[in-house]
FIGU-749510 format. One record per residue (C-alpha): x, y, z; residue number from 0; residue in one letter. Coordinates in nm, 3 decimals. Layout:
<recs>
<rec X="X" Y="Y" Z="Z" nr="NUM" rest="a"/>
...
</recs>
This chain:
<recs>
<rec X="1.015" Y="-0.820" Z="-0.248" nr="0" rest="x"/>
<rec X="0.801" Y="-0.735" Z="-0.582" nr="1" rest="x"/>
<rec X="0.496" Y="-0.618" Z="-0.337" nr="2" rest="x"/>
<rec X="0.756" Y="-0.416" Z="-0.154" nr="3" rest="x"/>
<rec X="0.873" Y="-0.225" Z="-0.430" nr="4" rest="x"/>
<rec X="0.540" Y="-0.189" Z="-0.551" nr="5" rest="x"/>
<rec X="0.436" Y="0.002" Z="-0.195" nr="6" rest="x"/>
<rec X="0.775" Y="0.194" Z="-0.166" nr="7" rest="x"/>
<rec X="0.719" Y="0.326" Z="-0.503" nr="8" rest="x"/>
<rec X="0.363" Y="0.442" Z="-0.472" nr="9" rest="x"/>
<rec X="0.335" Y="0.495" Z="-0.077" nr="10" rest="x"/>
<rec X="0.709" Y="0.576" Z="0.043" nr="11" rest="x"/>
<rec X="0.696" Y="0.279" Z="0.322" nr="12" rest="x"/>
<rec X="0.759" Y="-0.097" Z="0.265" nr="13" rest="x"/>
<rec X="0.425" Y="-0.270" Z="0.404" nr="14" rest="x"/>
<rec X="0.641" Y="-0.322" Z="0.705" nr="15" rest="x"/>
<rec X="0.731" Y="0.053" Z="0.757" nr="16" rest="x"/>
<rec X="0.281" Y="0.124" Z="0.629" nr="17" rest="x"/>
<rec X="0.200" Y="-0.139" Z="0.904" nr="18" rest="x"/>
<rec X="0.405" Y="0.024" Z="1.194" nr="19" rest="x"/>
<rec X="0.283" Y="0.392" Z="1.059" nr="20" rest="x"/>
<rec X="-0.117" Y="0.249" Z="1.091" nr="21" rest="x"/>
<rec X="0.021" Y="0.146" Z="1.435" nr="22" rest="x"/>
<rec X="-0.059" Y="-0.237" Z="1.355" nr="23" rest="x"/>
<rec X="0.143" Y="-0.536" Z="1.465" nr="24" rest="x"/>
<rec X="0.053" Y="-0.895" Z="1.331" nr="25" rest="x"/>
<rec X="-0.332" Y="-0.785" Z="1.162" nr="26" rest="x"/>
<rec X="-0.316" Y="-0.725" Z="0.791" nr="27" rest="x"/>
<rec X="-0.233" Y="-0.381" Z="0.644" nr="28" rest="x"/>
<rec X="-0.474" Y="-0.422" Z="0.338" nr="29" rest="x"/>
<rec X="-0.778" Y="-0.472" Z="0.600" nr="30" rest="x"/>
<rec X="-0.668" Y="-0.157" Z="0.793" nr="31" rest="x"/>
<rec X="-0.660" Y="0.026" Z="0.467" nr="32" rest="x"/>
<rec X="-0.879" Y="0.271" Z="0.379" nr="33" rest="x"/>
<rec X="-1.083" Y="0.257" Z="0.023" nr="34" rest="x"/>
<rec X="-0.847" Y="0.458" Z="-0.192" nr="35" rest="x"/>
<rec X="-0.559" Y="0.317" Z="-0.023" nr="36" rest="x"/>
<rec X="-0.655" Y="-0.026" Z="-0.135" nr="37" rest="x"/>
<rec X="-0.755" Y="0.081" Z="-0.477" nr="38" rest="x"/>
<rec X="-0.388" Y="0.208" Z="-0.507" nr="39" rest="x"/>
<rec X="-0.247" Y="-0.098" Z="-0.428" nr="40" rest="x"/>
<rec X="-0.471" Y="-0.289" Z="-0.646" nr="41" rest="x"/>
<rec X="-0.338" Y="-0.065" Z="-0.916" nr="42" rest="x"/>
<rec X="-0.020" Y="-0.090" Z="-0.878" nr="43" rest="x"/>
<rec X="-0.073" Y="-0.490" Z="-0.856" nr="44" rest="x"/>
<rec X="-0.231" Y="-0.530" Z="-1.118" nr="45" rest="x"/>
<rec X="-0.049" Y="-0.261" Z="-1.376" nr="46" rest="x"/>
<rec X="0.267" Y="-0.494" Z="-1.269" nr="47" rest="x"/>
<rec X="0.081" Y="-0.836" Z="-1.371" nr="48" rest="x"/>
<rec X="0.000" Y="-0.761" Z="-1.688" nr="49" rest="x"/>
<rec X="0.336" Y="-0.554" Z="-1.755" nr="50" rest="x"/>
<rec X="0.534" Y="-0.845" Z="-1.645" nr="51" rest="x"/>
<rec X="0.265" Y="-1.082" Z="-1.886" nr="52" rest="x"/>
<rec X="0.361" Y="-0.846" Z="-2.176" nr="53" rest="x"/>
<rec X="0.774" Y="-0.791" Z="-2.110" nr="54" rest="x"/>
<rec X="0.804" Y="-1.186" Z="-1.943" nr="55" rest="x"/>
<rec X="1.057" Y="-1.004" Z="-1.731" nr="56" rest="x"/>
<rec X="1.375" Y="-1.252" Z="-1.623" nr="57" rest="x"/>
<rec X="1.541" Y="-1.223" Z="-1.297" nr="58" rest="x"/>
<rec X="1.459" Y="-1.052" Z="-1.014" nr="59" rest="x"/>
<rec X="1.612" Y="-0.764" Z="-1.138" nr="60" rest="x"/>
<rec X="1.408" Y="-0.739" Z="-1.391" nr="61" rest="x"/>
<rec X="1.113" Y="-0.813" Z="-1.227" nr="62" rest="x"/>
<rec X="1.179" Y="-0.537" Z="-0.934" nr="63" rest="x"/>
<rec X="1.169" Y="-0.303" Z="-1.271" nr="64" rest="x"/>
<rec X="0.847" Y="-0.404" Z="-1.376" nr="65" rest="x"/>
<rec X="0.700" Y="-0.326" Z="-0.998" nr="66" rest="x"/>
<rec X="0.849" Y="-0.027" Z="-0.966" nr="67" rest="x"/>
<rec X="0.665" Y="0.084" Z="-1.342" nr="68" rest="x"/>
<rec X="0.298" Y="-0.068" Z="-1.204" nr="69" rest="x"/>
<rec X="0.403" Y="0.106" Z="-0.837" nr="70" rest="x"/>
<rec X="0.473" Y="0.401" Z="-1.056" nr="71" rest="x"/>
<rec X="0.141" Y="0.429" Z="-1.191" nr="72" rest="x"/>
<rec X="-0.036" Y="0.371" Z="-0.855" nr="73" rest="x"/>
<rec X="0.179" Y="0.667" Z="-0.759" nr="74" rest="x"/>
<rec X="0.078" Y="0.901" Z="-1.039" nr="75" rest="x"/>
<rec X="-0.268" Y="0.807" Z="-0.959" nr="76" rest="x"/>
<rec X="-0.219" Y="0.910" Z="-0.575" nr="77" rest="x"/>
<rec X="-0.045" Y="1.211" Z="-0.684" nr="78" rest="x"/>
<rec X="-0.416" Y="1.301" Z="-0.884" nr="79" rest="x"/>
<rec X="-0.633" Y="1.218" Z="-0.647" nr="80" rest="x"/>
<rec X="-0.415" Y="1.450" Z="-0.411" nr="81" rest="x"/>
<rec X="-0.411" Y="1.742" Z="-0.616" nr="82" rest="x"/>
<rec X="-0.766" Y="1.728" Z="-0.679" nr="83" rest="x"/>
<rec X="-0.870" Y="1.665" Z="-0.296" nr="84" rest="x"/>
<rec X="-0.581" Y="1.878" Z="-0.165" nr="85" rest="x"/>
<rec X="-0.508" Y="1.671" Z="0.134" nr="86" rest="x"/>
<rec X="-0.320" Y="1.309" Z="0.168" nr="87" rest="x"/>
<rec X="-0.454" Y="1.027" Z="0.135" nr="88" rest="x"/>
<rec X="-0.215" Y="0.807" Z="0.336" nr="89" rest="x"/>
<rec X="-0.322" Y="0.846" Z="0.681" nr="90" rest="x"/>
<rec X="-0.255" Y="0.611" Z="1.018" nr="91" rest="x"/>
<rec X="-0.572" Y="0.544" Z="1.081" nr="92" rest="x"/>
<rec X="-0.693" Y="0.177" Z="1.058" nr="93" rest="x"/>
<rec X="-1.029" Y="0.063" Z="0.961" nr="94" rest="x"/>
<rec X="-1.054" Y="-0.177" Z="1.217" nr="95" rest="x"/>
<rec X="-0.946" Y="0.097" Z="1.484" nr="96" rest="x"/>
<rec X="-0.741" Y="-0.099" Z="1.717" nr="97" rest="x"/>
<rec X="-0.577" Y="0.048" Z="2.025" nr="98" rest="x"/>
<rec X="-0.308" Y="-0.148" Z="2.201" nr="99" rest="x"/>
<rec X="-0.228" Y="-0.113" Z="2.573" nr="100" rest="x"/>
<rec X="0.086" Y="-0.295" Z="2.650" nr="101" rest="x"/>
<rec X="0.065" Y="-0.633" Z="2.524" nr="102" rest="x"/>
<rec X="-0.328" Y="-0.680" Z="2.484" nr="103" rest="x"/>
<rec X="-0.531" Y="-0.546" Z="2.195" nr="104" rest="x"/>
<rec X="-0.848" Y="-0.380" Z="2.236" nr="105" rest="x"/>
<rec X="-1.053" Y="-0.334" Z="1.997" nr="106" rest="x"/>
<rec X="-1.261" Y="0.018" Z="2.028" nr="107" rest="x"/>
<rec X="-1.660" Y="-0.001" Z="1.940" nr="108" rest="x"/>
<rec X="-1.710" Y="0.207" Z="1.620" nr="109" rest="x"/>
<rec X="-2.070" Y="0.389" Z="1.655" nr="110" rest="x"/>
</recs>
């Protein structure tokens, strides 16, 4: 739930919604993410660590408050790097490029 909120907060998808958007079905999101799309999500991680090691947040209430702070901050971040490259950085590509035709997976040589 806390990694959820994180995403939401700084992407606008749950990792569910980001894995269907990269077109992916049971291969992991972070290793079809792109550079700066990991480093957001290592910021946002890690902002809400050591928030929730400073505030010892109680509940899950609580806790979804101090992931949506550290998703926050990812979010500012993207909303820099944005501004300054002029384009988005969220895009549905995936690193690993795969293509699915009905239910097989290809995987397409990168050259």
């Amino acid at each position: 739930m806390l990694t959820n909120e994180i995403y939401k907060t700084w992407s606008g998808m749950t990792a569910k919604e980001y894995k269907e958007f990269k077109g992916l079905r049971k291969e992991a999101l972070r290793d079809n993410m792109d550079s700066l799309e990991v480093s957001l999500t290592d910021i946002g991680e890690e902002v809400t660590k050591r928030l929730a090691m400073k505030k010892k947040p109680k509940g899950l209430e609580e806790n979804i408050k101090v992931a949506h702070i550290g998703g926050q901050v990812a979010k500012n971040t993207r909303d820099d790097i944005e501004n300054v490259l002029g384009e988005s950085i969220i895009n549905n590509q995936n690193k690993l490029n795969y293509q699915y035709k009905d239910k097989t997976l290809k995987i397409k040589n990168k050259k």
